[in-house]
C-alpha positions in Angstrom: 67.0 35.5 -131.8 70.5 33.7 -130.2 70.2 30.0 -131.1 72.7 27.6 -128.8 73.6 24.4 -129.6 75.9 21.5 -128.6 76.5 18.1 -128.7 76.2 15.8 -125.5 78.7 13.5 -126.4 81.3 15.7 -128.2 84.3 17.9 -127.1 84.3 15.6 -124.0 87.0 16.7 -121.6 90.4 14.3 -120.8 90.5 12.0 -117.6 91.3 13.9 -114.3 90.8 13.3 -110.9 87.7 15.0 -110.8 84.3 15.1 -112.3 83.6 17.8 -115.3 80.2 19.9 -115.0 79.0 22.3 -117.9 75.6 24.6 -116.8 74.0 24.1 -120.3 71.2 26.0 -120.0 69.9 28.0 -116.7 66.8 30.1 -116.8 63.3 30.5 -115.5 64.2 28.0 -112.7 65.4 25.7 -114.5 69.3 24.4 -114.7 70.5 22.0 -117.4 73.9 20.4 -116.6 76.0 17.9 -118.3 78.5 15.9 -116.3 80.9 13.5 -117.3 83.1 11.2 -114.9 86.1 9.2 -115.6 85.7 6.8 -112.2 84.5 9.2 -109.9 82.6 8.8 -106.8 81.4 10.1 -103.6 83.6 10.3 -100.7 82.8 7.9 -98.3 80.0 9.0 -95.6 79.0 11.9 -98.5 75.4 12.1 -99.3 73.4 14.7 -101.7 71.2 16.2 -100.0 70.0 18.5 -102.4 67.5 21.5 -102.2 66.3 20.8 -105.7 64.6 17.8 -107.8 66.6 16.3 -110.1 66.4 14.2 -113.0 68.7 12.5 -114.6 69.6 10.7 -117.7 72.8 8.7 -118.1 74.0 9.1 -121.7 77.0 7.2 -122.3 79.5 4.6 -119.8 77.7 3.3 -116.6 77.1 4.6 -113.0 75.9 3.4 -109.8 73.4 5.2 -107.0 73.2 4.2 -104.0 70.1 6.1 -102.1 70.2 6.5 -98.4 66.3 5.5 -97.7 66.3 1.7 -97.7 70.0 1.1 -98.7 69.1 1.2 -102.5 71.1 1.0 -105.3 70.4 2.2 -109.0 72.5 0.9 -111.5 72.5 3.3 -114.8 73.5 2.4 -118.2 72.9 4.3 -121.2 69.6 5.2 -122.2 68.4 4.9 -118.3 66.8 7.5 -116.0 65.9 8.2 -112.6 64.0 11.2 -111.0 65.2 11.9 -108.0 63.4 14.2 -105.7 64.4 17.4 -103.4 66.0 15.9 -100.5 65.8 12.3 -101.0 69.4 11.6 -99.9 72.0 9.8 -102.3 75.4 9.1 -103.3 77.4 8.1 -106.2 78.5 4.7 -105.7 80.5 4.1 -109.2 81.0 5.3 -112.6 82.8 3.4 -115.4 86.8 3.8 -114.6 87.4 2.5 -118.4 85.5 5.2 -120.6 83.6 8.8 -120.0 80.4 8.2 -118.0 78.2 11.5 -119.8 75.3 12.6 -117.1 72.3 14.8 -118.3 70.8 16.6 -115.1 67.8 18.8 -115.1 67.1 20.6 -111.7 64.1 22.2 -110.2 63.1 23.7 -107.1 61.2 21.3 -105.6 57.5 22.9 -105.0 56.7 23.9 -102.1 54.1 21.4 -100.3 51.2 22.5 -98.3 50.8 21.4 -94.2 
């Protein structure tokens, strides 16, 4: 048996003008990423628009959400979550500029509903 393992909140990579995604775990479906930003946000008039449902889990730093549907904002701070389903447009407003902002993400394909 191969056993992985990691820590979320070690070997975190230096500040850089862009955001840092590791695939942690992909199978049966199922993608587990880690993502850590040093200020980083969307570019203006960017939204997600994403395929997949998605849950997230912010693990160190802050962040901010803004969701397209009702002009909605999140704000994340550690320990906080959000599920976020498949197409439900949304953006990333802010993330701490100050310290690492450490993402968990788990994504799905969004099942496929009936009409």
């Amino acid at each position: 048996m191969d056993l992985t393992d990691g820590h979320l909140l070690r070997d975190l990579p230096a500040p850089g003008p862009d955001e840092v995604l590791d695939t942690l775990l992909a199978r049966g479906g199922i993608r587990v990423e880690r993502i850590v930003s040093f200020g980083q946000s969307s570019p203006d008039g960017f939204w997600y628009d994403q395929n997949e449902d998605e849950f997230v889990v912010l693990l160190a730093g802050s962040a901010v959400l803004r969701f397209e549907d009702g002009d909605r904002t999140v704000d994340l701070i550690p320990g906080a979550w959000i599920d976020i389903p498949a197409h439900c447009r949304h953006r990333v407003e802010a993330t701490a500029a100050d310290q690492a902002t450490v993402w968990l993400t788990v994504f799905w394909l969004a099942a496929v509903k009936a009409t």
